[in-house]
N, C-alpha and C positions, 0 to 999 in steps of 0.2 A: 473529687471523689465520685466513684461511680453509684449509681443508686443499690445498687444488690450492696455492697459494702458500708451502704451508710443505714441503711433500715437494719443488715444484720448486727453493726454496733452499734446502733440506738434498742432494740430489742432486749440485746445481752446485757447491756446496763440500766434499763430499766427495770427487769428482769431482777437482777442484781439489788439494787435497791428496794424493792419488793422483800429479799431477804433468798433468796438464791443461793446454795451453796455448794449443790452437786448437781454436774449435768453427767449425761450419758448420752455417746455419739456412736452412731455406727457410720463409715466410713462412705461416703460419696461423692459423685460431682458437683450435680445440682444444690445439694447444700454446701457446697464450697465457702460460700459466704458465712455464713454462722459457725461452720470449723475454724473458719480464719478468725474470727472475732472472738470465739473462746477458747483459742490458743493461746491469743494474746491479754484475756481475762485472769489477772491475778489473786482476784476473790473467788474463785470458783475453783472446787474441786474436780479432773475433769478423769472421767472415765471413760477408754474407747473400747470397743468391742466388735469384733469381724462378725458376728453372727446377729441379723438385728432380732433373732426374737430373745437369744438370749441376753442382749441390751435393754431388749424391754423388762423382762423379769428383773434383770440386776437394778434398773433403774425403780420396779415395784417393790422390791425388798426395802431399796434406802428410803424412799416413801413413808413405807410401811413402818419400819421402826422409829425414824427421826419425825414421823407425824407430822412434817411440811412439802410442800411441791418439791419435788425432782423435773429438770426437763429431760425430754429424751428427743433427741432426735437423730433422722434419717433422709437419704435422698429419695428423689420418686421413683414412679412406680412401686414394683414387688415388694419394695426394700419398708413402704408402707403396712405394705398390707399384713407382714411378717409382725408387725407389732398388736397387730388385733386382738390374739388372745389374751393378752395382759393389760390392754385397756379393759375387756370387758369383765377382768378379774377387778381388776382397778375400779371399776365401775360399782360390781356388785358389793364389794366390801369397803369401801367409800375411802381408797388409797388418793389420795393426790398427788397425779401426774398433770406435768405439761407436754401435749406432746408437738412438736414442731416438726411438721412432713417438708418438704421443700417441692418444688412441682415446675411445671415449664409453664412459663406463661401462655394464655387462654389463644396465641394465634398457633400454638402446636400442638393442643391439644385436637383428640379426632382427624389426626393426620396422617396418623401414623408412623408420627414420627417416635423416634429409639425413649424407652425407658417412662413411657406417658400411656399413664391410664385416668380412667376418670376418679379422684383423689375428695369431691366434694362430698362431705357428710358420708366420708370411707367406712368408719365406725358406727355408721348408723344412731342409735338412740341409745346409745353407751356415756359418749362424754357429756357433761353436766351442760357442756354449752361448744357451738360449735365456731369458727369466724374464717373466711378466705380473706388473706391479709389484701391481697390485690396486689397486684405488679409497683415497683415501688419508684416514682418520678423528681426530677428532681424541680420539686415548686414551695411555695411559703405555707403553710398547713399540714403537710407532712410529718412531719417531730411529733406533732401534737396529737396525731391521729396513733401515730406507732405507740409512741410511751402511755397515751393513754387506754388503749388495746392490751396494752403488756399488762398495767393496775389491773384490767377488767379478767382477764384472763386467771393470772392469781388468786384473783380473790375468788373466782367460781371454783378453782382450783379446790384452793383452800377450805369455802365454803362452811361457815359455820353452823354444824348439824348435819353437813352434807356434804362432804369433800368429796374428791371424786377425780376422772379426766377430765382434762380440757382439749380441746383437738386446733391448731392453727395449722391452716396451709397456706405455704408461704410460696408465692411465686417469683423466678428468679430471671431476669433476662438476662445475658450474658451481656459485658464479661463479667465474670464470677468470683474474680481475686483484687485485692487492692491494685490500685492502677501509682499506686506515690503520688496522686494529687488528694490534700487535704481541702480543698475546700468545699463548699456546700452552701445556697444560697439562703440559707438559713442558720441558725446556730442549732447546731446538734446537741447540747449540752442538755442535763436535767435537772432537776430541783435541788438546790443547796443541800437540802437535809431530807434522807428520805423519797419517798416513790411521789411519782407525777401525782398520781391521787391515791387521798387517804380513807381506806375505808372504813366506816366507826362502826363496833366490835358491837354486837346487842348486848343487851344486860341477861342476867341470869334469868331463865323461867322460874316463873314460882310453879312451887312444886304441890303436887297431888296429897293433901295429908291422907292415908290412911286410921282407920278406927281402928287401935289398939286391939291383939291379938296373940298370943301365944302361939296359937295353932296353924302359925304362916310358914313361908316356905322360900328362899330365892334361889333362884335357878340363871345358872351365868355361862352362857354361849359364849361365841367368837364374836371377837369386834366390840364385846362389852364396856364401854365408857364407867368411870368415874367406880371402878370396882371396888376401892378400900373403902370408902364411907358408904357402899353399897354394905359390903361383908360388915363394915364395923357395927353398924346399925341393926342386922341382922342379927349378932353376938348378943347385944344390947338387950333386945326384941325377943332376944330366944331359940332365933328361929334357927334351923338347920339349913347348910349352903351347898348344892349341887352345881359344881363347875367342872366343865368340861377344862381339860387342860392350857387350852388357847384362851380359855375365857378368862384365865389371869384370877381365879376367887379359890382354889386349890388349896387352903392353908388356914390353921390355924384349929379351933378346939370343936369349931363349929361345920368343920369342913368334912361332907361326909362322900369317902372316894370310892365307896362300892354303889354309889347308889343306883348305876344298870342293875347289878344282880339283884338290889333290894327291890328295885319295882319290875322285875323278870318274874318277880316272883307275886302271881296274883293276888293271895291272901294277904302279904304285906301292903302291897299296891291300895287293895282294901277298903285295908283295918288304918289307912296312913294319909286321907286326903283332908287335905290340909281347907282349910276356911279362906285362905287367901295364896295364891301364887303370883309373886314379882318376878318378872323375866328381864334378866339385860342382854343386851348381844342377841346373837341368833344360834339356837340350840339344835344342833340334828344328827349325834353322832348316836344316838342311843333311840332303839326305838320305845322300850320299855317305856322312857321317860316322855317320848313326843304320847305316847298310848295315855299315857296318865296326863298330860296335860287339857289332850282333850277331855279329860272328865273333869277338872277343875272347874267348880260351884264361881269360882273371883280369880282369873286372871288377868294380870295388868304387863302389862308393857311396855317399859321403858325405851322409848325411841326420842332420841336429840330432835332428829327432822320429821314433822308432825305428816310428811306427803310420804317418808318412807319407811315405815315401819316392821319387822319381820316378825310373823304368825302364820308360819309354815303348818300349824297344826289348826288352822282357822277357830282357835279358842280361845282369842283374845275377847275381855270384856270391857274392860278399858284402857286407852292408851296415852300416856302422861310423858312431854319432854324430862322430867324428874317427880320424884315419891318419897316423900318423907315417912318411913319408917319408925311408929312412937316406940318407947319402953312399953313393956306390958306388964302388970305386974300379976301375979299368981304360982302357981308350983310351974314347975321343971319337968315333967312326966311326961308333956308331948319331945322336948330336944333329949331327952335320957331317951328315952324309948328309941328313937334316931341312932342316937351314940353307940347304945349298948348292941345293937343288931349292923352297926355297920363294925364294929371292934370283933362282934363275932364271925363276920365273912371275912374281913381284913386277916385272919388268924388263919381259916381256912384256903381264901384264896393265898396267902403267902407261904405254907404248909406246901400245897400243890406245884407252886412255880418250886420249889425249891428242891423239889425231885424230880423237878425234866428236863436239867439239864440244861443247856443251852437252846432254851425254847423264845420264840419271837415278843411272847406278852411277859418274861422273865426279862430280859433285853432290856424291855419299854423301861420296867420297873426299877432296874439295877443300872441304867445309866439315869435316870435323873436322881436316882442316890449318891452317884460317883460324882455326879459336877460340882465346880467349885460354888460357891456365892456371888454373886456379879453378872452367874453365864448369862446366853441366851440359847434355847434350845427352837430350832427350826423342826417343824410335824411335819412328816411328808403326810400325803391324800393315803386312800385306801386305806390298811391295815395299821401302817406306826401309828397313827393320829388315834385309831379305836384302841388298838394293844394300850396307848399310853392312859385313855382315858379309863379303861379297866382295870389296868393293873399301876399306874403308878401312888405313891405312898402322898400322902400331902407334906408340903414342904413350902417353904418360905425360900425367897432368895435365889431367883430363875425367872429371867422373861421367855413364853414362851409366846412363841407365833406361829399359823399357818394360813395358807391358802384356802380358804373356806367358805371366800364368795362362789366359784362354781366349784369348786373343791375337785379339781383338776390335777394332773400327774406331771403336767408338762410346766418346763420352767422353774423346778425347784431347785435345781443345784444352781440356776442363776439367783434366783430372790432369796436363799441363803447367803448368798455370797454378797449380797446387795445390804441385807438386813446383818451382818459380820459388818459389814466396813461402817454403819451406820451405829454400833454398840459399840460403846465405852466399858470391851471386859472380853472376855472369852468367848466364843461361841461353838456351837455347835448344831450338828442336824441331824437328825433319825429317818431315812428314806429307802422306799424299799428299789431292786434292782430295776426293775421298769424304769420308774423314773428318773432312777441317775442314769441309764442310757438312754432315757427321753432326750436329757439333756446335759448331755457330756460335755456337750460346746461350751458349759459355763466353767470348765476347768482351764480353758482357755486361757492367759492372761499374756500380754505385752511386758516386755523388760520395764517400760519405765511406769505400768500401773501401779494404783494403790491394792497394795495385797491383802488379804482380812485376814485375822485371827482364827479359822475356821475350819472343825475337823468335822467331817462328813460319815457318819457310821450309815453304811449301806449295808439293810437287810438280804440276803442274795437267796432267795429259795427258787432259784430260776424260775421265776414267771410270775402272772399273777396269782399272790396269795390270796387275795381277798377273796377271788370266785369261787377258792374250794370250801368257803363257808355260804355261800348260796343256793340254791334250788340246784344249779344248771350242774352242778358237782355231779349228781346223781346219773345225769344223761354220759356215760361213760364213754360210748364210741367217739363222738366227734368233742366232748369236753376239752382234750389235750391240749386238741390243737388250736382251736379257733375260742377257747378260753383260756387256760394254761397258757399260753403263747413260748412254750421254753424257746430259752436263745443260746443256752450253753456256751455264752461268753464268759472268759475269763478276765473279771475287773480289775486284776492285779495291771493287767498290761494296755488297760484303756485309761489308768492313772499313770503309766511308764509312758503312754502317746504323750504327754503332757507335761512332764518332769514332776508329778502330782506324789509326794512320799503315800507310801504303802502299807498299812498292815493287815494281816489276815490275823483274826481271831479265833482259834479254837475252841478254845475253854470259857466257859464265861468269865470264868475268873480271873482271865488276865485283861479282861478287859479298861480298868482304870488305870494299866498299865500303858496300855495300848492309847488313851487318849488323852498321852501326853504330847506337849508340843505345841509348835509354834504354826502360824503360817496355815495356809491350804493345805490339808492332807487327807487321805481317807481310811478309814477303820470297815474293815468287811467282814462280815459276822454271816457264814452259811446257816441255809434250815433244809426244814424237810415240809413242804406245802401240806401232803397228806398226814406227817405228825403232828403239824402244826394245829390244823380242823379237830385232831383229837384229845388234843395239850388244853384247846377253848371249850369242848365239852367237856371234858371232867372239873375245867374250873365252873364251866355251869351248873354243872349237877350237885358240885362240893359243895356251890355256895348257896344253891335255893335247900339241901340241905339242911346247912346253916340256919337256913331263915327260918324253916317249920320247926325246926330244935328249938329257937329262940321263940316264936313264937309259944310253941306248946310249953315251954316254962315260966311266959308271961302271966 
């Protein structure tokens, strides 16, 4: 057996045994060797993809939702560096990828010789750990070095508190395919039961008690850990729940879904700061609410991994791996007062969307009404992720996700498609038209891939909508172009490049109509950028309204 073919099937089996279940390949020479070895891996789910960034994202999607390593890999050079943004997505919101570059060994390297760049520490201070496998020989200590690299790899991977990328570059001398000689001056074989080494799990942290409080408050970001006995303890406690959509805490009696507009609104902002703020996840779609956090007298912050904790509003006061949450016992006046001023916007902001028609933050609202129980709904960046955190109704029975480590445009129709194949149920995505021509390439699929459940509703108000809610709106001459970016593409026929099923939406109302179906498809719902900017100020002004109403009848 030649050395490239026996490192790359001791890799992919140790790998495997670690608990491996989906890889993602984009196609090349130099990693010839580990294509060959998991073609012929019948444990492993294998996904190939002609386009390596959008391999990366679909590889961050499955990640993302199944909450275990995915590998991905690719051959050298470019084919490398093409995966960068989704590590360092992977990075910031603590996904766990493995990623496997393949590279020329060190006598080609600065030679100039085809398809060879320098591949060492490529991704910089992204992956959790980094290791150059080294050119692979054929002598007695080998196995032991590979299988146990694979254990070490995994588990930084995986990383309890702190998952994340791992980066291996693997060098490969040639020849690069099976040669039909099996043997090997060692036994290639691995542990009976299980991976070469075993890593032992820590125990639970003990957690932070807090002093009993009425007048508390949690607030649930993206990436938030261990959310139902976060929210359930809150209910418990009293306290009223601000979750952004991603952050998974959205539902239930305590869940208050206007609360941009209520702390938009200074005098509620106030008349409303609480004794104590618990934060999970990382919060920053709302600035209303990062404004009020920094004036929080007690916030704490819940962070798993004690080196990486997120206080984007630098007003964290303590920071605890977990918080125990007591009963409190007293009246009900500070969660009523909550209740009663977010049921009074809810009325208003719902009033509004419901006379404009086919407007972008109606959309947000009336497609996570229309999904089944089971779905999952994908946020695209910019506007769907804010429309949905403004305007959607609290509900139970929806995973949603999004990209909110650098909270990025690029990559989403792939880690949609990644995080579909990864759910057990229906799915769906909400992204605006930038981004699905960011990345179109993830419509892509091969006759004999695994296909996802997965319908794509693209927002289309040709360009970027987000910026006509910004300062730069105002600057009129050059705004169109070099903001607005129109592209005046028609999405009907960039899912026809694809054999992608098609529906255009007119009405809002046919919309649940519209997102039936099986398979990869897309749902395309036109706006208008400029009525859009005006659709989000009357819900602003409706609902701080609202609030001085409710307030001056307090």
């Amino acid at each position: 057996m030649n050395p490239a073919t026996a490192l790359a099937t001791v890799l992919v089996d140790e790998l495997v045994r670690c608990g491996l279940t989906d890889v993602v390949l984009a196609p090349g020479s130099r990693s010839a060797p580990l294509a060959m070895a998991l073609h012929a891996e019948s444990r492993v789910r294998l996904h190939v993809r002609i386009d390596e960034r959008s391999a990366s994202y679909l590889a961050l999607g499955l990640a993302k939702r199944s909450e275990r390593p995915v590998a991905l890999i690719c051959s050298s050079g470019t084919a490398a560096v093409n995966f960068h943004p989704a590590v360092v997505e992977a990075s910031e919101s603590g996904v766990p990828l493995l990623v496997l570059t393949a590279d020329r060994p060190p006598e080609l390297r600065g030679t100039g010789a085809n398809q060879t760049i320098d591949q060492l520490k490529l991704y910089g201070t992204a992956p959790r750990w980094f290791a150059e496998v080294g050119v692979p020989e054929e002598r007695p200590g080998q196995v032991a070095y590979w299988r146990s690299l694979a254990c070490r790899a995994w588990q930084h991977a995986a990383g309890a508190g702190n998952p994340g990328p791992v980066h291996l570059n693997v060098a490969f001398r040639e020849p690069l395919i099976p040669d039909g000689d099996t043997s090997w001056c060692e036994p290639l074989d691995g542990a009976a039961n299980g991976p070469w080494v075993r890593a032992r799990v820590a125990p639970p942290p003990v957690a932070l008690h807090l002093p009993p409080t009425r007048r508390g408050v949690l607030v649930v970001g993206d990436g938030a850990a261990n959310v139902r006995r976060y929210v359930a303890a809150a209910g418990m406690a009293g306290w009223p729940v601000l979750s952004e959509p991603s952050g998974g805490g959205r539902y239930g009696d305590n869940a208050i879904s206007t609360y941009h507009y209520l702390l938009s609104t200074p005098e509620f902002a106030d008349a409303h700061r609480p004794d104590v703020v618990v934060t999970l996840g990382r919060p920053g779609l709302s600035r209303p609410l990062l404004s009020w956090l920094q004036r929080a007298d007690e916030h704490i912050v819940v962070a798993p991994d004690l080196d990486r904790w997120p206080d984007p509003t630098r007003s964290a006061t303590q920071v605890a791996q977990a918080v125990e949450i007591p009963v409190a016992s007293g009246d009900d006046s500070w969660l009523h007062a909550w209740r009663r001023a977010d049921q009074a916007v809810r009325a208003v902001v719902d009033e509004v969307l419901d006379l404009t028609g086919t407007s972008e933050p109606r959309l947000a609202r009336d497609l996570v009404d229309a999904l089944p129980n089971g779905s999952l709904l994908f946020c695209g960046s910019s506007m769907p992720i804010r429309d949905l955190d403004q305007a959607m109704r609290p509900r139970r029975g929806i995973r949603f996700m999004a990209n909110r480590g650098t909270s990025g445009i690029d990559g989403l129709v792939s880690t949609a498609m990644g995080a579909a194949l990864a759910h057990n149920g229906p799915s769906y995505a909400l992204i605006g038209d930038l981004s699905f021509l960011h990345d179109q390439n993830g419509l892509i699929l091969g006759p004999r891939e695994p296909r996802p459940d997965l319908c794509l509703v693209v927002v289309n108000n040709d360009g970027g909508g987000i910026f006509s809610m910004l300062p730069q709106a105002a600057i009129r001459d050059p705004f169109e172009r070099v903001f607005g970016t129109p592209h005046g593409v028609d999405l009907g026929y960039v899912a026809a490049a694809t054999g992608t099923p098609y529906t255009l939406v007119s009405d809002i109302g046919d919309l649940p109509k519209a997102l039936r179906g099986q398979g990869p498809r897309v749902v395309e719902v036109r706006t208008d950028r400029e009525e859009n900017a005006l659709v989000h100020a009357r819900l602003r002004e409706a609902a701080q309204d609202a609030v001085r109403a409710f307030l001056g009848a307090s």
